[in-house]
C-alpha positions as CSV (number, residue, x, y, z in Angstrom):
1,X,0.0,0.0,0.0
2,X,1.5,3.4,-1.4
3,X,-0.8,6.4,-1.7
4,X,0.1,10.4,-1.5
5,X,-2.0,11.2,1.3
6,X,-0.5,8.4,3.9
7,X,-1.3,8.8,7.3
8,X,-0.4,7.2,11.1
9,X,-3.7,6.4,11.4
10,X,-3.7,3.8,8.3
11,X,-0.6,2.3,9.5
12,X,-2.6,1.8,13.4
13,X,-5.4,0.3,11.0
14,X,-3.9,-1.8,9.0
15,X,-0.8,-2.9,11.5
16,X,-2.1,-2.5,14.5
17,X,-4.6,-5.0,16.3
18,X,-1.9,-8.2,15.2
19,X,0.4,-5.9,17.1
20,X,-1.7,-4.7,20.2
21,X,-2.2,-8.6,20.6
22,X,1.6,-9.7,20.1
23,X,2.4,-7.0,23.0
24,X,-0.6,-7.3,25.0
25,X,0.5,-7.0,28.9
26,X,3.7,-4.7,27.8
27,X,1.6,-1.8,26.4
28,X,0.1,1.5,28.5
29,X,-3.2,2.5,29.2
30,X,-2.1,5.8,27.5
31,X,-0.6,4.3,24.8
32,X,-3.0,1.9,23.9
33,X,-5.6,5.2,24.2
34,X,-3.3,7.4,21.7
35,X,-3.6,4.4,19.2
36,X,-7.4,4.6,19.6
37,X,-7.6,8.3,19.2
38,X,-5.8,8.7,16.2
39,X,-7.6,5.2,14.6
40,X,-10.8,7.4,14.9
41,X,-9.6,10.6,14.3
42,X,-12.4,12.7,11.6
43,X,-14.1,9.6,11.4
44,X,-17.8,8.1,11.9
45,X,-16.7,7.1,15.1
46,X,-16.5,10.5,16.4
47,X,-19.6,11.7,15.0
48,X,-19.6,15.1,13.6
49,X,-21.6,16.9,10.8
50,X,-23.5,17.0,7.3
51,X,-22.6,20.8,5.8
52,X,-23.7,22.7,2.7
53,X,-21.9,25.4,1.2
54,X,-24.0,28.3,1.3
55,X,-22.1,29.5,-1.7
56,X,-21.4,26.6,-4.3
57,X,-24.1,24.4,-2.6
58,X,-22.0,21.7,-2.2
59,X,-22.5,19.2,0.2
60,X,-20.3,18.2,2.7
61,X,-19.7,14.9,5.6
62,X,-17.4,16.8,8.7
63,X,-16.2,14.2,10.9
64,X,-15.0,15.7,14.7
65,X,-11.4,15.7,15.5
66,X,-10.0,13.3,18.3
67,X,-8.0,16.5,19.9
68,X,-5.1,14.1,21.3
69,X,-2.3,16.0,21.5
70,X,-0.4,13.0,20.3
71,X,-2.5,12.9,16.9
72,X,-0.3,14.4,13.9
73,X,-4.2,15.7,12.1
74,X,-5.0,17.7,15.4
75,X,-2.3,19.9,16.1
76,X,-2.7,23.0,13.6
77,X,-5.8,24.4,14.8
78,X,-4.3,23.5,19.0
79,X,-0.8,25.4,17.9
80,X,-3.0,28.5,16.7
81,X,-5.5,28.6,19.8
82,X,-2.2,28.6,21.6
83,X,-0.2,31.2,19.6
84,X,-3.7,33.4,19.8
85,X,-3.5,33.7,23.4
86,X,0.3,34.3,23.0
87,X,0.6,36.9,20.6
88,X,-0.1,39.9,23.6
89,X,2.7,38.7,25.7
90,X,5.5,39.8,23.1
91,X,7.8,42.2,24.0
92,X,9.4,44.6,21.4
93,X,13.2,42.8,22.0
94,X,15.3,40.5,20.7
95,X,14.7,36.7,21.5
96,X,16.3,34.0,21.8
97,X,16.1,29.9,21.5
98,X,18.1,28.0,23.8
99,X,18.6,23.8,23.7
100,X,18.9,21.7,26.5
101,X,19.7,17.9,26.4
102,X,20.1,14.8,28.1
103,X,23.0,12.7,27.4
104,X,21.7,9.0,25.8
105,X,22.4,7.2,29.1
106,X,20.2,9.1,30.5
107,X,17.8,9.2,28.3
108,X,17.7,5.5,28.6
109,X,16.3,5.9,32.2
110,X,14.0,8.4,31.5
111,X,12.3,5.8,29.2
112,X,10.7,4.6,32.4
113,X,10.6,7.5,34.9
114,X,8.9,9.4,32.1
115,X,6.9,11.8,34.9
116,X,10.5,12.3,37.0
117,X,13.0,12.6,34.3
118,X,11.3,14.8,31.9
119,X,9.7,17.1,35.1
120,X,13.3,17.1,36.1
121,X,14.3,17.8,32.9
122,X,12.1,21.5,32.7
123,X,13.2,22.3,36.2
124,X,17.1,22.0,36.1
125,X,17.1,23.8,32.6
126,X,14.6,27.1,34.1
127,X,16.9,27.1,37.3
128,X,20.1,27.0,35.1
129,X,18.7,29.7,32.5
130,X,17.5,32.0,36.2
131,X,20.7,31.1,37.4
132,X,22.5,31.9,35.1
133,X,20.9,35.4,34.0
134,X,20.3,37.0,37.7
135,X,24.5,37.0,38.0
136,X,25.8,39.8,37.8
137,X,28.7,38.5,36.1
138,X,26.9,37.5,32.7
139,X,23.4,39.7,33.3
140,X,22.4,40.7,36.4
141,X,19.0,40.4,35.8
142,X,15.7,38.7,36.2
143,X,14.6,37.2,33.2
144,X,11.7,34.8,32.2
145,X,11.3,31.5,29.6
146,X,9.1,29.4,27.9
147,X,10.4,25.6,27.6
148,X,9.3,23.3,25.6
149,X,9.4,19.7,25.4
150,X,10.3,17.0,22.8
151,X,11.1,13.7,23.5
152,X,12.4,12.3,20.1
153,X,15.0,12.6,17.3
154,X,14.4,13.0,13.7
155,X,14.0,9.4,13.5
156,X,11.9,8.6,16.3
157,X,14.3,7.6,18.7
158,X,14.2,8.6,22.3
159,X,15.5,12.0,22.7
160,X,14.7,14.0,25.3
161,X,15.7,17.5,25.3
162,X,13.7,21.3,26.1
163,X,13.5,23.8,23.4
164,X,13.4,27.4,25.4
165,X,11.6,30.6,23.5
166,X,14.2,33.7,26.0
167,X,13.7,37.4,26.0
168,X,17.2,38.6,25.5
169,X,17.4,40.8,28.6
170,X,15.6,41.3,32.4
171,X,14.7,43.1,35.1
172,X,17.0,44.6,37.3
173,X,17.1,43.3,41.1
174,X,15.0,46.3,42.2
175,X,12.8,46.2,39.2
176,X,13.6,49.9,38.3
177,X,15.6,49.4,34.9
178,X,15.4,47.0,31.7
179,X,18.7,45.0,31.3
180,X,19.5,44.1,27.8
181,X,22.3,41.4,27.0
182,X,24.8,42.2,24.6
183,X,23.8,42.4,20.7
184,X,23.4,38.5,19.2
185,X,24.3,37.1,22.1
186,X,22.7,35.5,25.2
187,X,24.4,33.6,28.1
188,X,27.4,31.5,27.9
189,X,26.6,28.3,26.6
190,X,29.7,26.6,28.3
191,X,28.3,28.1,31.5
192,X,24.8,27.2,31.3
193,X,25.5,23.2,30.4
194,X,28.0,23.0,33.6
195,X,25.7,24.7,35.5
196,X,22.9,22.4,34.0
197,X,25.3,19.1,34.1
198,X,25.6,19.8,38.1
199,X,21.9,20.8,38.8
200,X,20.3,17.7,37.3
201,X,23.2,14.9,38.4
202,X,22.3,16.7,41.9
203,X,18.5,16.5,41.5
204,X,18.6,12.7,39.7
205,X,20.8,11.2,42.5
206,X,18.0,12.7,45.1
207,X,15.2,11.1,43.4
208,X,17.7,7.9,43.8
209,X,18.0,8.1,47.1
210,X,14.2,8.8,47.7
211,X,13.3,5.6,45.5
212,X,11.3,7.5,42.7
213,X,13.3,5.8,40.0
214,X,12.7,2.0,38.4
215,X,14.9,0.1,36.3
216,X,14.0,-2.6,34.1
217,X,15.7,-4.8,31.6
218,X,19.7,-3.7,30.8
219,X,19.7,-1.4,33.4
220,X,18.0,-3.5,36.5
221,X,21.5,-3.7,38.0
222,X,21.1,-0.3,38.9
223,X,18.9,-1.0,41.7
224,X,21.7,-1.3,43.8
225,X,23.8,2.0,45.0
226,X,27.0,1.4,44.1
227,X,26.3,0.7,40.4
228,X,24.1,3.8,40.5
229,X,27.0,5.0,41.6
230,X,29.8,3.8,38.7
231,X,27.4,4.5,36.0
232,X,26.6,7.9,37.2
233,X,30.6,8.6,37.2
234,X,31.0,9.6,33.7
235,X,27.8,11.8,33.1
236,X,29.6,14.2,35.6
237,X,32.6,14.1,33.2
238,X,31.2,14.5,29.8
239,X,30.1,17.2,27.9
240,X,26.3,17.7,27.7
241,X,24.8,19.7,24.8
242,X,23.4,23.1,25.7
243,X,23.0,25.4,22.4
244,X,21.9,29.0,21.6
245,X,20.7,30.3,18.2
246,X,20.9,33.9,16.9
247,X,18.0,35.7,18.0
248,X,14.9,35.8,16.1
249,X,14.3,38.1,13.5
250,X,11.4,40.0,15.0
251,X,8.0,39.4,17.4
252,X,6.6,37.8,14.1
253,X,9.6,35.1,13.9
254,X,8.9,34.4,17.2
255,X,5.4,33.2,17.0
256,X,6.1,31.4,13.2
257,X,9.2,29.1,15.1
258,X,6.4,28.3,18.3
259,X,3.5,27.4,15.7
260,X,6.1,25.0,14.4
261,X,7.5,23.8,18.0
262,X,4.5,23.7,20.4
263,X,2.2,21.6,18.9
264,X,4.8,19.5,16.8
265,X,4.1,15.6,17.1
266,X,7.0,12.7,17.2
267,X,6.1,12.4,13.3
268,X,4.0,14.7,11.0
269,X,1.9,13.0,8.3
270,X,3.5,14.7,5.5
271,X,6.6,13.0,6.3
272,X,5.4,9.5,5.7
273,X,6.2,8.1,2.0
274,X,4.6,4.9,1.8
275,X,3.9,1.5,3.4
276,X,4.2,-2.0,1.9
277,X,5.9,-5.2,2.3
278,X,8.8,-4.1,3.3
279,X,7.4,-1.8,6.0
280,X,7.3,2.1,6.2
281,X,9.2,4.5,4.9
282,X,9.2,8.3,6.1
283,X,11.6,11.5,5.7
284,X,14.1,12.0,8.6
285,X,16.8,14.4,8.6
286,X,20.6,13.3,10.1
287,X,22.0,16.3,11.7
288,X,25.8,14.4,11.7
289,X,25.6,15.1,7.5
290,X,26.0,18.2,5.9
291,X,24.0,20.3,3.1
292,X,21.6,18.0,1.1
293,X,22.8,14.8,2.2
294,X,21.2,15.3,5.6
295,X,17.5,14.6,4.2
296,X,17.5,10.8,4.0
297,X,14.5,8.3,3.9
298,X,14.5,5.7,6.5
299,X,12.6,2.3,6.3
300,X,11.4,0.3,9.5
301,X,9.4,-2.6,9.8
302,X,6.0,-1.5,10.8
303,X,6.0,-3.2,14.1
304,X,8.9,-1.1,15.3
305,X,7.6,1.8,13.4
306,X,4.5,1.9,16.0
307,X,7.0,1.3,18.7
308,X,9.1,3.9,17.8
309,X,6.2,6.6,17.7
310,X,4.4,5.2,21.1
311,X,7.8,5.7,23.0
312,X,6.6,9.5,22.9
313,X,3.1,9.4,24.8
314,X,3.6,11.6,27.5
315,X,2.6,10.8,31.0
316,X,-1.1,11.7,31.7
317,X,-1.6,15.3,32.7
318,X,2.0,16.4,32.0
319,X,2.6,19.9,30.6
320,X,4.9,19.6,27.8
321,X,4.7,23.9,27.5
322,X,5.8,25.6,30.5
323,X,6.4,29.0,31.6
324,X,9.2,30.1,34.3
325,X,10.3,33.5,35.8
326,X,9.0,36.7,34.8
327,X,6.8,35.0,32.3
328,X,5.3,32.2,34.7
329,X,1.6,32.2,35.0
330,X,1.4,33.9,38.5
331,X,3.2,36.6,37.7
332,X,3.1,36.7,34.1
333,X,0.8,39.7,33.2
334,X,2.2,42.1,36.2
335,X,5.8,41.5,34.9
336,X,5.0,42.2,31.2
337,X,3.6,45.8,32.3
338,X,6.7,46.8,34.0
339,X,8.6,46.2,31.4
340,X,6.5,47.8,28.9
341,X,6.3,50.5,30.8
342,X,10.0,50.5,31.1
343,X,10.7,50.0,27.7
344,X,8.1,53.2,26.7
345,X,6.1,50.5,24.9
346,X,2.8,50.4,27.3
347,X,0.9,52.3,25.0
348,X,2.0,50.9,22.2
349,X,1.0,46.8,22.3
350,X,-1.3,47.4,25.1
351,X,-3.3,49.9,22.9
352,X,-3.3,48.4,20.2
353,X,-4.8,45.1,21.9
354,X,-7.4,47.1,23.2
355,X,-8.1,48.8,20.3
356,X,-8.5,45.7,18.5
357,X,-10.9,44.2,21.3
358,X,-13.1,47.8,20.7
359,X,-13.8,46.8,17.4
360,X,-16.8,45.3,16.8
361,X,-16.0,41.3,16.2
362,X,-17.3,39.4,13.4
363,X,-17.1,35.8,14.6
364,X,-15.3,33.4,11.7
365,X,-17.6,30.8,10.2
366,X,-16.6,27.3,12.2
367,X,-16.7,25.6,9.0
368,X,-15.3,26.8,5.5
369,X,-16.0,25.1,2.2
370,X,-13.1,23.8,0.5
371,X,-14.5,24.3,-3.1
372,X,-15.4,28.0,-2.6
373,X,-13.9,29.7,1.0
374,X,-17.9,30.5,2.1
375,X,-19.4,29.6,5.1
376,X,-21.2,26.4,5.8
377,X,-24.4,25.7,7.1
378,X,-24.8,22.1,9.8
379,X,-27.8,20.3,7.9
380,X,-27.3,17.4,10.3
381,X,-25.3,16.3,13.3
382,X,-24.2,12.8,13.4
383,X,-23.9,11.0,16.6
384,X,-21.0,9.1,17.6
385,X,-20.1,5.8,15.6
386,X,-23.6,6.8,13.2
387,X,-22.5,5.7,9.7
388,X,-23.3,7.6,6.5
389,X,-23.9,5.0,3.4
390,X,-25.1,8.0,1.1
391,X,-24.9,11.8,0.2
392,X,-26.9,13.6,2.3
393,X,-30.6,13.9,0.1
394,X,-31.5,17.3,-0.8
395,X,-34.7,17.5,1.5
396,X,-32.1,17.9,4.0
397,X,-31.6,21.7,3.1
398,X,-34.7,22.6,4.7
C-alpha cells in the first residue's frame, strides 16, 4: 500500500490490532488510548456533521477531530489557539532559543521514569537559564522562559531534550531598569550546560535516594547503590549539549518558530512516503551530515515503526509547555507591564490590543468550504459511531 496522502492512522489500522495482541501486557493505558484516538480521528466514530456550502451548494460529511495532543491531524488548529492567546505577551526585544539535552544514558532511564526525568528535565534547565541570567557577572538580571518539550529525534528515537523561546534581557534586582544582554548574544553556553550538568546529576541522585526511579531490563543492575554509583561517574565528566541560536528576526519570527514547535508531534503525516511489504518509509533528517545529504528516507518494519512513535506518549496530565520566571503564570501579566512601561512600549502593544478588542467582532464561520472559502451551514449532526452510506438527500436543506 502506497498512496500520497499516507497517514499514522492507516498504518494503526492496517498494522495494529496483530500488534496490540503480540504485546498485549507490555503496552500502557495511555498508549493503547493514543492508538485509539488517532484510529478514529475525523471519522464516523467521532460523530460530527453533514454541511452545505451556502455559496457553491456543495454538500459536505465533517467528521469531529480526536483533539489528542499526540495525533499528527489535530495539532494545527491546538498550535493557533495557543499562539492566539500568545501573541499579547510579546515584547518589542530581541529573542532567543536555547537547547537543552540529556545525554543518551540518561535518556535511557527516562524511558521509564517518564513523569520524573522529563519534570526534572524543565526544572534544572529554568533554574540553570534564572541562574544563570540574575548573575551579575553575565546579566544581572531577572529574566523569564518558555520551555518546551520533545522527547524524540528525527528518526523517532528517544531523545529527550527542552526547546526554550528567551527574551534577551531582564529586570534589574529592584525592578527599576530594563537590562538588555549584549547584541546577538545571550548567556554562555559553556556556563549554562555545567551549571545544567551539576543541577540535574544533583537533583537525579535525590530522586535515587528517595526511591522514585525504576529500572528494568539492561539497566536493573542499577537498583543497587553502588552501580548507580559507577554508572553515574562519567555523566559528571562528559560534555552535555546546551545550544543558543541567533535571535529571532522580530516578534513575528517568534510566533512562526512556536507554531512549528508547540504543537509539533513525534512524526507529521506529510513526512510519511509509503507503506508495503517491506514496511514504512518516512523523511528524517541526520543532523551528523551536511548540506543535502542530511535529508534521508528511512525504512522500519511497521512493528517497530509503531514502537518507535508510542515511546513519545507523555505521562497523563503532564505539561509539555511551561512558563518560568517573569513569564510564569502567576506573575506573568504584572511583569509584562513593568517592562512595557519600562521599555516606553505600554501604550503601544497594550493599545493596540485594546483597540483591537473595541472593534466590533465578526465571529469566523466554524466551517469553511473547501470548493469555494464561504461559510457552511450544519444540515445534520451525526452522533457518535452513526454511519453515513449515502450523500446527504436534498430534503435535508430545509
Amino acid at each position: 500500500m502506497a498512496h500520497c496522502a499516507l497517514e499514522v492512522a492507516d498504518i494503526f489500522h492496517t498494522h495494529g490490532p496483530d500488534w496490540r495482541n503480540a504485546q498485549r501486557g507490555h503496552l500502557s493505558l495511555g498508549q493503547l488510548k493514543v492508538m485509539s484516538a488517532i484510529e478514529q480521528c475525523r471519522s464516523a466514530a467521532l460523530g460530527g456533521h453533514v454541511l452545505r456550502c451556502e455559496g457553491c451548494g456543495q454538500d459536505q460529511i465533517a467528521y469531529n477531530s480526536c483533539r489528542n495532543r499526540h495525533c499528527p491531524k489535530c495539532q494545527a488548529s491546538a498550535a493557533q489557539r495557543w499562539l492566539q492567546a500568545r501573541q499579547a505577551d510579546l515584547l518589542p526585544v530581541d529573542y532567543y532559543h536555547v537547547v537543552f539535552t540529556l545525554p543518551a544514558p540518561i535518556s535511557a532511564i527516562a524511558y521509564y521514569n517518564k513523569a520524573e526525568i522529563y519534570a526534572l528535565l524543565f526544572d534544572a534547565a529554568a533554574e540553570t537559564l534564572l541562574t544563570i541570567a540574575a548573575d551579575p557577572k553575565h546579566l544581572g538580571a531577572s529574566i523569564g522562559a518558555t520551555l518546551v518539550l520533545h522527547t524524540w529525534g528525527s528518526a523517532l528515537t528517544h531523545h529527550p531534550h527542552v526547546h526554550g523561546i528567551v527574551p534577551g534581557g531582564g529586570l534589574s534586582p529592584d525592578g527599576g531598569r530594563w537590562i538588555a544582554c549584549r547584541p546577538g548574544f545571550f548567556l554562555s553556553v559553556r556556563v549554562l550546560s555545567r551549571l545544567f550538568r551539576r543541577r540535574f546529576l544533583e537533583a537525579l541522585g535525590q530522586l535515587y535516594r528517595a526511591g522514585r526511579l525504576r529500572f528494568f531490563g539492561e539497566l536493573a543492575g542499577l537498583t543497587d547503590a553502588h552501580a548507580f554509583a559507577d554508572w553515574l561517574a562519567p555523566m559528571r565528566k562528559c560534555d552535555w549539549v546546551v545550544y543558543a541560536k541567533r535571535p529571532f528576526a522580530g516578534p513575528q519570527a517568534v510566533l512562526a518558530y512556536l507554531s512549528r514547535y508547540t504543537h509539533r508531534v513525534a512524526i507529521s503525516n506529510s513526512r510519511l512516503v509509503a507503506m508495503d511489504e517491506q514496511g514504512v518509509t518516512f523523511r528524517w533528517k541526520d543532523y551528523r551530515a551536511k548540506g543535502r545529504t542530511r535529508r534521508k528516507t528511512m525504512t522500519l518494519d511497521a512493528d517497530e515503526f509503531m514502537r518507535r512513535f508510542l515511546l513519545h506518549v507523555l505521562p497523563v496530565g503532564f505539561h509539555r509547555i511551561r512558563h518560568y520566571g517573569l513569564l510564569a503564570n502567576g506573575n506573568r501579566a504584572a511583569s509584562l507591564a513593568r517592562i512595557r512601561e519600562l521599555l516606553g512600549q505600554e501604550t503601544g502593544a497594550v493599545a493596540q490590543i485594546a483597540s483591537l478588542d473595541a472593534e466590533p467582532c465578526h465571529a469566523q464561520p466554524t466551517f469553511v468550504c473547501t470548493r469555494c472559502g464561504a461559510p457552511m451551514i450544519v444540515l445534520l449532526t451525526l452522533a457518535r459511531g452513526q454511519p453515513i452510506r449515502a450523500p446527504p438527500p436534498q430534503a435535508w436543506a430545509s
